[in-house]
N, CA, C and O atoms as a DFTB+ gen file, in Angstrom:
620 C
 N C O
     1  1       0.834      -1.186       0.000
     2  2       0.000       0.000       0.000
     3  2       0.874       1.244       0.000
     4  3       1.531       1.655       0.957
     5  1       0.772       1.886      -1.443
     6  2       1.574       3.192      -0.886
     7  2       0.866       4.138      -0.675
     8  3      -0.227       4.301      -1.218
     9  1       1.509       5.094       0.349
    10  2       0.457       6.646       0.681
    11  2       1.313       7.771       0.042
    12  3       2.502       7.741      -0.275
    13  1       0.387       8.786      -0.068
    14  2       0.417      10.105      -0.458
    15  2       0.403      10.838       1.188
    16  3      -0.271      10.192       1.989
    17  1       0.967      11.899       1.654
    18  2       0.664      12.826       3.217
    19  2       0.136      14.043       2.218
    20  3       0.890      14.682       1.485
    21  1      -1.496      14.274       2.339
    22  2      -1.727      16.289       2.218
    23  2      -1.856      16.820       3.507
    24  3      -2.494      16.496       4.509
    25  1      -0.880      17.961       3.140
    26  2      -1.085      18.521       4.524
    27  2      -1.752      20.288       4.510
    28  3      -1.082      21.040       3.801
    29  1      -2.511      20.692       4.954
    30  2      -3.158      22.308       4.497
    31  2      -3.116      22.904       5.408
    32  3      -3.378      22.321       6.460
    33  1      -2.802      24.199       5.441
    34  2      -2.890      25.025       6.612
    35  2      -3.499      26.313       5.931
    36  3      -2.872      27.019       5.142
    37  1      -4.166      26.423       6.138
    38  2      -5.348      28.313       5.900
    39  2      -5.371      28.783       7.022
    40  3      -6.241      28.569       7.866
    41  1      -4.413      29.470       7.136
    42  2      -4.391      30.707       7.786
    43  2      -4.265      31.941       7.228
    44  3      -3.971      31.966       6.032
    45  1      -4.438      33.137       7.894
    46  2      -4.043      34.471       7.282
    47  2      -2.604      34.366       7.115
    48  3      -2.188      34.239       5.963
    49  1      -1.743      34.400       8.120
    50  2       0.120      34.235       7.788
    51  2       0.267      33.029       7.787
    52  3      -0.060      32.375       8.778
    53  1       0.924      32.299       6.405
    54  2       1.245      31.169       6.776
    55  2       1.894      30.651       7.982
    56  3       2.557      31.415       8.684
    57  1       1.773      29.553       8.246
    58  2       2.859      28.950       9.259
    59  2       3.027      27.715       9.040
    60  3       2.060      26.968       9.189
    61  1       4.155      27.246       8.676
    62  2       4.742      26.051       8.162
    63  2       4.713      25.068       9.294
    64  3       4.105      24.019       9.079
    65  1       5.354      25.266      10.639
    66  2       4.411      24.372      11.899
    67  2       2.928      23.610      11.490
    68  3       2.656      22.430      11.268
    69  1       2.207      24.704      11.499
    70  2       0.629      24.012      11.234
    71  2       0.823      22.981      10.200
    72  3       0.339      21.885      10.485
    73  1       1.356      23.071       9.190
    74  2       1.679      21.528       8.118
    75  2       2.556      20.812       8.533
    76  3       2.222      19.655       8.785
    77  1       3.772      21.150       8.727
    78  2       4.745      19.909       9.975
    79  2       3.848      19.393      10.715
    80  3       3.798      18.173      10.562
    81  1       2.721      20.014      11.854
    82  2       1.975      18.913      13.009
    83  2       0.995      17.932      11.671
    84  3       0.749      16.732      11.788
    85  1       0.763      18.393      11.027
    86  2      -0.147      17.442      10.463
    87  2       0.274      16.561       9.686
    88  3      -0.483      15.639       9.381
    89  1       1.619      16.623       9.158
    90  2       2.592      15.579       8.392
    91  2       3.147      14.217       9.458
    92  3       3.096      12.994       9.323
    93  1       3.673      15.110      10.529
    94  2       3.834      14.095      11.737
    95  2       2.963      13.482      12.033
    96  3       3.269      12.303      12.212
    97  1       1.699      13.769      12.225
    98  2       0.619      13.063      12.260
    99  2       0.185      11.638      11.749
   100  3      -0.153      10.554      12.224
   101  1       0.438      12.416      10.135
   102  2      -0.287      11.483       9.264
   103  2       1.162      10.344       9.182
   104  3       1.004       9.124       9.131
   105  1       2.184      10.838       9.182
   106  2       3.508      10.342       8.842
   107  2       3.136       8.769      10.123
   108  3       3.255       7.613       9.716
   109  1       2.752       9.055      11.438
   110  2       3.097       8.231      12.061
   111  2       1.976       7.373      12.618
   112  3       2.045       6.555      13.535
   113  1       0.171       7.973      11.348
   114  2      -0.406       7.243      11.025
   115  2       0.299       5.801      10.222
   116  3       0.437       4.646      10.626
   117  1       0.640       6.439       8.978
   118  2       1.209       5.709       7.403
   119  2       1.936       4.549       8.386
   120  3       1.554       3.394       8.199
   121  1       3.023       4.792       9.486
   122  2       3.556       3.736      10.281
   123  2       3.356       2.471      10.567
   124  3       3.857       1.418      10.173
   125  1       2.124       2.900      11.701
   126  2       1.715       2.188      12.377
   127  2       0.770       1.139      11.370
   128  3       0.628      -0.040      11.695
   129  1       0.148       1.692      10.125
   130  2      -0.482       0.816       9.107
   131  2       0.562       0.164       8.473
   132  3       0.313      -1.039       8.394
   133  1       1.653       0.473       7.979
   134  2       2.962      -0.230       7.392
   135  2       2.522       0.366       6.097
   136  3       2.194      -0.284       5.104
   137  1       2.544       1.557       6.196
   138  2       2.088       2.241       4.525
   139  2       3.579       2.887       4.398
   140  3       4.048       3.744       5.147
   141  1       4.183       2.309       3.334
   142  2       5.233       3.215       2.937
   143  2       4.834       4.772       2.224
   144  3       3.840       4.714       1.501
   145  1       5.467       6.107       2.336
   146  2       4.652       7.110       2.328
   147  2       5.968       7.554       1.490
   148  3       7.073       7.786       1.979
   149  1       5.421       7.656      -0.586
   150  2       5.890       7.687      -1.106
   151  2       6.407       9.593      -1.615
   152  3       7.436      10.045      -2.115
   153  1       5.139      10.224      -1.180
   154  2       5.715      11.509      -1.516
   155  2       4.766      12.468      -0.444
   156  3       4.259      11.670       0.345
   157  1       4.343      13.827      -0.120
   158  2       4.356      14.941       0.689
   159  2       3.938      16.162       0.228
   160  3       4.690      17.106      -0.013
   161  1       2.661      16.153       0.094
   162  2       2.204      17.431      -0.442
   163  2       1.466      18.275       0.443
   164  3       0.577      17.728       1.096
   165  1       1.718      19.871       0.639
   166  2       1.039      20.454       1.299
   167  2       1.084      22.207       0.979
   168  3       2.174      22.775       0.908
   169  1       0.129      22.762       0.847
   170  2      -0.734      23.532       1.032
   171  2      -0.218      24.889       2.021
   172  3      -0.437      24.361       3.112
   173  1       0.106      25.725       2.233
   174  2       0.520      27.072       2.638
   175  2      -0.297      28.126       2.115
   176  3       0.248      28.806       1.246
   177  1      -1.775      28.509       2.513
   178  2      -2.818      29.913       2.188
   179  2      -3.621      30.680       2.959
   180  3      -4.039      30.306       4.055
   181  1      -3.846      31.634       2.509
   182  2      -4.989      32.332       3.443
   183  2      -6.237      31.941       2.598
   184  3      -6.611      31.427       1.544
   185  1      -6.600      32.478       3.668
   186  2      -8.327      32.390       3.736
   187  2      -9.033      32.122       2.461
   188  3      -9.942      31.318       2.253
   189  1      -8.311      33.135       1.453
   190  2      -8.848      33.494      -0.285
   191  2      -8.965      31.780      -0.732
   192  3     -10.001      31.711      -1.393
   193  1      -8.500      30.750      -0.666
   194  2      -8.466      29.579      -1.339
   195  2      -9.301      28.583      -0.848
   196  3      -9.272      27.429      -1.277
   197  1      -9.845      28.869      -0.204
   198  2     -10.614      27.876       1.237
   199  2     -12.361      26.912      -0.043
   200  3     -12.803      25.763      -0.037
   201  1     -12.838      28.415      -1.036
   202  2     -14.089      28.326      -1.320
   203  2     -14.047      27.042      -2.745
   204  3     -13.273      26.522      -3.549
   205  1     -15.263      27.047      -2.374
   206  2     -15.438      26.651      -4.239
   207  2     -15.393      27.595      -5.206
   208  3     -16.221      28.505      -5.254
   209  1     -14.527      27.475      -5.965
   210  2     -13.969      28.153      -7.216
   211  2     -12.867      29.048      -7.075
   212  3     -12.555      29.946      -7.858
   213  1     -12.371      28.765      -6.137
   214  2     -11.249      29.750      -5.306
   215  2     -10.340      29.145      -6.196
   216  3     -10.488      28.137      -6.887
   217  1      -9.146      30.089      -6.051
   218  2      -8.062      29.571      -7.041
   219  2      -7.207      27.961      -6.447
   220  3      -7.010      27.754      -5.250
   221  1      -6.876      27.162      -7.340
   222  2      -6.861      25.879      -6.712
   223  2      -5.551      25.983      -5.770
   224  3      -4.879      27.011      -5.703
   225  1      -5.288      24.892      -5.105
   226  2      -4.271      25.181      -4.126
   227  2      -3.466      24.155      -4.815
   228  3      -3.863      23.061      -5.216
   229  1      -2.059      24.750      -4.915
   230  2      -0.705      23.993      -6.001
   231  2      -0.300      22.519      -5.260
   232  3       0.248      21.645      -5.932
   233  1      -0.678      22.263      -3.513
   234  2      -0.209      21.193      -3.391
   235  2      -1.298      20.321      -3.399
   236  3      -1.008      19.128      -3.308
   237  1      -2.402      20.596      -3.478
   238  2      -3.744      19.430      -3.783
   239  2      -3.449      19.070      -4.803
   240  3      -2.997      17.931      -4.924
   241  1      -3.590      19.860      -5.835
   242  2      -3.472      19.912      -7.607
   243  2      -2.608      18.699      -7.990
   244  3      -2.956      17.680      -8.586
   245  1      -0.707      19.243      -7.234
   246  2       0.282      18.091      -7.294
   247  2       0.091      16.522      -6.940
   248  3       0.482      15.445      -7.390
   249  1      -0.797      17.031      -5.791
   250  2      -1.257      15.225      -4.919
   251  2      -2.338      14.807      -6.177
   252  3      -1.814      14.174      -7.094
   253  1      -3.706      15.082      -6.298
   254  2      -4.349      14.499      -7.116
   255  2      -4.041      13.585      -8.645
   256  3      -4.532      12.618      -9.227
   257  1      -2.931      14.551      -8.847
   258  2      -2.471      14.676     -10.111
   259  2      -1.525      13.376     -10.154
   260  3      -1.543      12.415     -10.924
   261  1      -0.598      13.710      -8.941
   262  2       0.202      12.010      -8.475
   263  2      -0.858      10.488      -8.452
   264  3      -0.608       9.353      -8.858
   265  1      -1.987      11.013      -7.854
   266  2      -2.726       9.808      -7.491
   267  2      -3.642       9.285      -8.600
   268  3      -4.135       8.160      -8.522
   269  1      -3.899      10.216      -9.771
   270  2      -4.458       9.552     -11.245
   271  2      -3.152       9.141     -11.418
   272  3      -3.548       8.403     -12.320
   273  1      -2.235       8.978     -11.401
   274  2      -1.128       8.494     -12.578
   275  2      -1.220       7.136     -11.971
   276  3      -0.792       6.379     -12.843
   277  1      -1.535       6.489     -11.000
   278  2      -1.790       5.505     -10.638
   279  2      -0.153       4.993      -9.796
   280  3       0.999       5.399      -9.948
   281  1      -0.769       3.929      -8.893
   282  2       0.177       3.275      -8.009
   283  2       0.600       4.174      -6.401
   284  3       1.594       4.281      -5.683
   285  1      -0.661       4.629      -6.412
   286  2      -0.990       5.451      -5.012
   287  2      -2.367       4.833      -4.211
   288  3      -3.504       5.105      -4.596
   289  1      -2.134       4.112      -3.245
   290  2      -3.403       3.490      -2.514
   291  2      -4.424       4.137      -1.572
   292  3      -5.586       3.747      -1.466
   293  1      -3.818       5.290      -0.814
   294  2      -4.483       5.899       0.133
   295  2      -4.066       7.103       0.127
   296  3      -2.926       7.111      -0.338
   297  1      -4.365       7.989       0.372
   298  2      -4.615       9.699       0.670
   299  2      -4.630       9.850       2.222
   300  3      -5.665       9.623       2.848
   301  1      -3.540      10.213       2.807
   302  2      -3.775      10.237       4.333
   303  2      -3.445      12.232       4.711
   304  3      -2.604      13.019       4.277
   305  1      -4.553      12.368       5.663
   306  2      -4.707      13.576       5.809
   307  2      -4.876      13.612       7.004
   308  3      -5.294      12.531       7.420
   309  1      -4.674      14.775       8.190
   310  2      -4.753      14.809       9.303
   311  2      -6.170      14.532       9.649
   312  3      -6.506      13.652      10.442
   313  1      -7.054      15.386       8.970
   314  2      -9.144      15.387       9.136
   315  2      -9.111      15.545       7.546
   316  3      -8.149      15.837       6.837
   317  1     -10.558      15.244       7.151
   318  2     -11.009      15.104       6.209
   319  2     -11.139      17.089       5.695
   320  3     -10.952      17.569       4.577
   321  1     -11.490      17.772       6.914
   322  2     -11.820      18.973       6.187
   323  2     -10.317      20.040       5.428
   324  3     -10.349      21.102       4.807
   325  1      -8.965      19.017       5.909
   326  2      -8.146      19.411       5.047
   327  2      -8.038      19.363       3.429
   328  3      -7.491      20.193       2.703
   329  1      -8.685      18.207       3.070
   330  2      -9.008      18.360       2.030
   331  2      -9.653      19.726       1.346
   332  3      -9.009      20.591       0.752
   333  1     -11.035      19.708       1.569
   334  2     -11.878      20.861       1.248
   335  2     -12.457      21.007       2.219
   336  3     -12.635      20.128       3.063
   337  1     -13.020      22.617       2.295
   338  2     -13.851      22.408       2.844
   339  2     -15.545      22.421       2.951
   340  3     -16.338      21.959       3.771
   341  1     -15.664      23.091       1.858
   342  2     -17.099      22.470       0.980
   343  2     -17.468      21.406       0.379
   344  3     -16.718      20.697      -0.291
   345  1     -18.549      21.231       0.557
   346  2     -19.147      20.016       0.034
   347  2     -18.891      19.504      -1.171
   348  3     -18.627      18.354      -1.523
   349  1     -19.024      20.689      -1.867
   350  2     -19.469      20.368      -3.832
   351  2     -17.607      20.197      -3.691
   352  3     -17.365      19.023      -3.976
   353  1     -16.790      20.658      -3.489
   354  2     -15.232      20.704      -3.228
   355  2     -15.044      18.978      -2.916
   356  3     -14.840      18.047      -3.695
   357  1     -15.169      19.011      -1.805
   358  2     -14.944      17.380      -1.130
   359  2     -15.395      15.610      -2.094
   360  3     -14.900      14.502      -2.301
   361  1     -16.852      16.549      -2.448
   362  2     -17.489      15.186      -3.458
   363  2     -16.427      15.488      -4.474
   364  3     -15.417      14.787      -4.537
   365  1     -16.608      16.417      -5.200
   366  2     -15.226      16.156      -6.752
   367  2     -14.334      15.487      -6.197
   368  3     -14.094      14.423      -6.766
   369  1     -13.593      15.762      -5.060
   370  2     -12.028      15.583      -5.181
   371  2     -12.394      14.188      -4.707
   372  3     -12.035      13.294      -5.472
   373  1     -13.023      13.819      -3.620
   374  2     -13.315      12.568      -3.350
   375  2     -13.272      11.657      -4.005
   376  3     -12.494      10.716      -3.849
   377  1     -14.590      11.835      -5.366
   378  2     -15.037      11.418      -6.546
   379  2     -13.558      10.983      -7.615
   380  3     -13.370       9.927      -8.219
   381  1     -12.759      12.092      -7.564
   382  2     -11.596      11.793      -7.971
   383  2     -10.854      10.406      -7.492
   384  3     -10.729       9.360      -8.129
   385  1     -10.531      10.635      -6.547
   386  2      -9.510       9.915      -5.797
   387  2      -9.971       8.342      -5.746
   388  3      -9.163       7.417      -5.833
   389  1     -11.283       8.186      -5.604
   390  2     -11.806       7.000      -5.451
   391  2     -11.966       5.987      -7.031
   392  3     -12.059       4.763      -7.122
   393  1     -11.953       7.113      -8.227
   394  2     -12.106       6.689      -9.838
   395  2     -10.200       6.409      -9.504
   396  3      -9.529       5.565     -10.097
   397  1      -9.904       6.945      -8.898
   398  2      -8.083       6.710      -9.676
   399  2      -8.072       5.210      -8.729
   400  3      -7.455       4.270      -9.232
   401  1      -8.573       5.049      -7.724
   402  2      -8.928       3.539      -7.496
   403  2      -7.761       3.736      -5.912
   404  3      -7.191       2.780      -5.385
   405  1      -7.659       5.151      -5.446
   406  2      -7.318       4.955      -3.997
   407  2      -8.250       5.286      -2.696
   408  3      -9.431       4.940      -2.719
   409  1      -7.829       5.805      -1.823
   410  2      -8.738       5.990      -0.777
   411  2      -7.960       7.291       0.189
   412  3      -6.806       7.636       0.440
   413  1      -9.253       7.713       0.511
   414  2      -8.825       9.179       1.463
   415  2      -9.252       8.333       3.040
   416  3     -10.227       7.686       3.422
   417  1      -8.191       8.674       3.534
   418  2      -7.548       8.334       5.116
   419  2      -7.446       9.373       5.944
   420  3      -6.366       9.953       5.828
   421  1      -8.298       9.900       6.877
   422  2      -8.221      10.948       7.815
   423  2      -7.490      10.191       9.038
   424  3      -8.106       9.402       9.753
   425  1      -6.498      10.412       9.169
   426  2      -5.319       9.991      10.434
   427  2      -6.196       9.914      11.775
   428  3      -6.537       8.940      12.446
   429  1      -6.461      11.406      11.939
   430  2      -7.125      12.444      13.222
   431  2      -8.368      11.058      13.857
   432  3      -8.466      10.730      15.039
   433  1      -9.229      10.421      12.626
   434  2     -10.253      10.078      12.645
   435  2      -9.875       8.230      13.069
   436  3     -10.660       7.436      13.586
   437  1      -8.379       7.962      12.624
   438  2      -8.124       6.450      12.661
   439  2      -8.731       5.601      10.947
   440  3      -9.253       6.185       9.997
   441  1      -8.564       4.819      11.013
   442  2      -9.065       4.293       9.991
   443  2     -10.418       4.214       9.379
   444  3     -11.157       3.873      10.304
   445  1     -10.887       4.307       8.657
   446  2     -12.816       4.952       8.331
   447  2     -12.966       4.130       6.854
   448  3     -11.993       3.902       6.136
   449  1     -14.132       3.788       6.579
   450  2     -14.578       3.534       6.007
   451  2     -15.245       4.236       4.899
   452  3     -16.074       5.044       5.317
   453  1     -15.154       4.188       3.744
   454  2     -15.760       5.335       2.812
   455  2     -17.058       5.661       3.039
   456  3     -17.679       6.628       2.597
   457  1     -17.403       4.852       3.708
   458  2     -19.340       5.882       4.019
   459  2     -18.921       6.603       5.292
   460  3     -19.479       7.689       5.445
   461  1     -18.170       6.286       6.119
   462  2     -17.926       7.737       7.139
   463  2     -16.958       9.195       6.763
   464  3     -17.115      10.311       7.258
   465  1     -16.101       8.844       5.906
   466  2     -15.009       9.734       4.946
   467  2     -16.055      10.311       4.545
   468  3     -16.077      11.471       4.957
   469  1     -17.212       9.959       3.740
   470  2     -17.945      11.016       3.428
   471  2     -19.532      11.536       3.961
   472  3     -20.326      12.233       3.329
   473  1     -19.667      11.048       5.098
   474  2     -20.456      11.346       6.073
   475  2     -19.469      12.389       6.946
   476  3     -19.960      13.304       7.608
   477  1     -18.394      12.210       6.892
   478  2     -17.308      13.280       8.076
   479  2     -17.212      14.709       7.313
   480  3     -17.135      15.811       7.856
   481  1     -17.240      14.372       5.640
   482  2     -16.922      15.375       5.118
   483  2     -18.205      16.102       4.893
   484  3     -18.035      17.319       4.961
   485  1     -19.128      15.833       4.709
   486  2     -20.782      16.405       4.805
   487  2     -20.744      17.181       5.890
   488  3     -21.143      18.340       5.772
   489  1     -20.074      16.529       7.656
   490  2     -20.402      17.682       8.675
   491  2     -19.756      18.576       8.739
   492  3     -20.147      19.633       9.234
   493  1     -18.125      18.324       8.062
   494  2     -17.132      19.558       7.973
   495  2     -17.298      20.641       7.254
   496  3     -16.666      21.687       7.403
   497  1     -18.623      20.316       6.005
   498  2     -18.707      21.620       5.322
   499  2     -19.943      22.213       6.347
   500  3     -20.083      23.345       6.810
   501  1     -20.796      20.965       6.514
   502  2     -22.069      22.109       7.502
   503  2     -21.276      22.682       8.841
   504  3     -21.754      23.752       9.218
   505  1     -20.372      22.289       9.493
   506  2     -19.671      22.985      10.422
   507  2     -18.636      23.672      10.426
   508  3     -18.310      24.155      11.511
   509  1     -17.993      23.876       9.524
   510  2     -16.901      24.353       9.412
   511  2     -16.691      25.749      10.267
   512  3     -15.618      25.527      10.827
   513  1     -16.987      26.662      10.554
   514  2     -17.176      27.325      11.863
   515  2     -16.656      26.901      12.678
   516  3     -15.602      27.450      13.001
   517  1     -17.056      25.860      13.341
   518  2     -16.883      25.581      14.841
   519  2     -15.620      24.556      14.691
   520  3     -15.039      24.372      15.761
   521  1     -15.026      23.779      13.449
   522  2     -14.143      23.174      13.137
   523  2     -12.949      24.213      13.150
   524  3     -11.831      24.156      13.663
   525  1     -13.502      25.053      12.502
   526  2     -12.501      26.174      11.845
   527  2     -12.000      26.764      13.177
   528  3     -10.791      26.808      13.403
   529  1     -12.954      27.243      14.109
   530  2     -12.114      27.307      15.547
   531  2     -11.352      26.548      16.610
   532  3     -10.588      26.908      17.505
   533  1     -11.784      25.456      16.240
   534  2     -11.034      24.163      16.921
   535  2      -9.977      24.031      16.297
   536  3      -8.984      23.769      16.975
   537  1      -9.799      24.180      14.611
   538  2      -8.657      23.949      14.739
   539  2      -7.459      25.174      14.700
   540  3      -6.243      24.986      14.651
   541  1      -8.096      26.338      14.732
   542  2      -7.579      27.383      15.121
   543  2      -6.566      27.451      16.939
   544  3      -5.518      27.815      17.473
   545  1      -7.382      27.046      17.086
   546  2      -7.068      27.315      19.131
   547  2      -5.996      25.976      18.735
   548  3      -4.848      26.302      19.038
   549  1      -6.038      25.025      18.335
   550  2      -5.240      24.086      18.444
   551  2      -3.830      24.242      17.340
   552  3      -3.012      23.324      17.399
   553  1      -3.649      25.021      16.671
   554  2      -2.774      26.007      16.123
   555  2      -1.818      26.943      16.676
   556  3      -0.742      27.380      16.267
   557  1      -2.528      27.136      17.752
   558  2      -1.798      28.251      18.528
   559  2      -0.480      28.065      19.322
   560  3       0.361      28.941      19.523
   561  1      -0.443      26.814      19.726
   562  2       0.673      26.585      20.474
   563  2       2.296      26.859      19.699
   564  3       3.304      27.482      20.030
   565  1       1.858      25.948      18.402
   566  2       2.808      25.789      16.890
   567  2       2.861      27.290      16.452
   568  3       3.853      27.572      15.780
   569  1       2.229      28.022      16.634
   570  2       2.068      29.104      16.109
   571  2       3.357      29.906      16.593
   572  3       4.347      30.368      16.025
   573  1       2.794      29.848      18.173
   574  2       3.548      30.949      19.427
   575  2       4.809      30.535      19.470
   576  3       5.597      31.440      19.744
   577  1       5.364      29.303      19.267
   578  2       6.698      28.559      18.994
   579  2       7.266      28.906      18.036
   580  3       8.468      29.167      18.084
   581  1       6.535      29.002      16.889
   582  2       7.370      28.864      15.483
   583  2       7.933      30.766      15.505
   584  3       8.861      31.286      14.886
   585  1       6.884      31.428      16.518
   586  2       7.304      33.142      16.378
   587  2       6.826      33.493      18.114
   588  3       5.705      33.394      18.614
   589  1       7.846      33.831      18.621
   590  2       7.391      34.095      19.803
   591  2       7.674      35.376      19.869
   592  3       8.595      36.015      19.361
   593  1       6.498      35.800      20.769
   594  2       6.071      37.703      20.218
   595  2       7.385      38.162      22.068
   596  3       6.921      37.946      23.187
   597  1       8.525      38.614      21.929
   598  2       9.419      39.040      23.206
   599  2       8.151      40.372      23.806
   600  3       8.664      41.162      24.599
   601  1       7.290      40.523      23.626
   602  2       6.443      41.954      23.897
   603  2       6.953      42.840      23.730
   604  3       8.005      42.937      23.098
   605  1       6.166      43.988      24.406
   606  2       7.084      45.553      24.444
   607  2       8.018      45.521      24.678
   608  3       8.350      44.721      25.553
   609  1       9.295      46.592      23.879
   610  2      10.288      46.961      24.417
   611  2      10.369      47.747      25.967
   612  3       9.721      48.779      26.145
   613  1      10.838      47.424      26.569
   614  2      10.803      48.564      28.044
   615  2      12.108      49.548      28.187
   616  3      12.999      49.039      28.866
   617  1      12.389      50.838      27.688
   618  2      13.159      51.901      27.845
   619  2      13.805      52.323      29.458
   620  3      14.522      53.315      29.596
């Protein structure tokens, strides 16, 4: 079984942390399954790319594009709403991935079955809000590390 790692981070300033935690993640998902994890694509945007019809994001594009050429088994992602996060977004790419004859693997979630992959991805677009803050606050730590603010100068 070989894997693909996407990793996305939408934030306003990138932060390359937020895709490192989710590579480690998925990286030590791929492990523990004995998935050799043949290549590493990820995603660095703000907000502007998030929608449907938004301009596409260069490391989805690269992954998809790897996984039609065939000899890619699984798609492992930290949550499913890294992928997309709209619906009509999620079914295409889904739709994709599943015709090239692999499978999308949410790490976060453990191993799933394609009727929950896309039952998970149905609540991530109706919630995305309250996702979008969860995984915000859980960002923050990687965040404050990767740039730690010294505060005011004191004269």
């Amino acid at each position: 079984m070989n894997a693909v790692i996407y990793a996305r981070a939408s934030c306003i300033t990138p932060n390359v942390r937020l895709t490192d935690d989710q590579v480690s993640l998925c990286r030590a998902h791929c492990e523990r399954e004995g998935w050799p994890v043949v290549r590493i694509f990820t995603d660095q945007a703000g907000g502007d790319g998030a929608g449907h019809g938004c301009r596409p994001r260069p490391g989805r594009v690269g992954m998809l594009s790897t996984v039609e050429i065939g000899g890619i088994d699984r798609i492992v992602v930290a949550t499913t709403d890294r992928i997309a996060r709209h619906k009509c977004d999620a079914s295409a790419i889904e739709e994709r991935i599943t015709l090239a004859g692999a499978r999308l693997v949410p790490a976060e979630e453990g191993h799933a079955t394609d009727l929950y992959v896309n039952i998970l991805s149905l609540f991530d677009s109706a919630f995305t809000g309250a996702r979008l803050k969860e995984r915000s606050v859980a960002g923050v730590p990687s965040a404050l590390s990767a740039h730690p603010d010294p505060g005011p100068s004191v004269a």
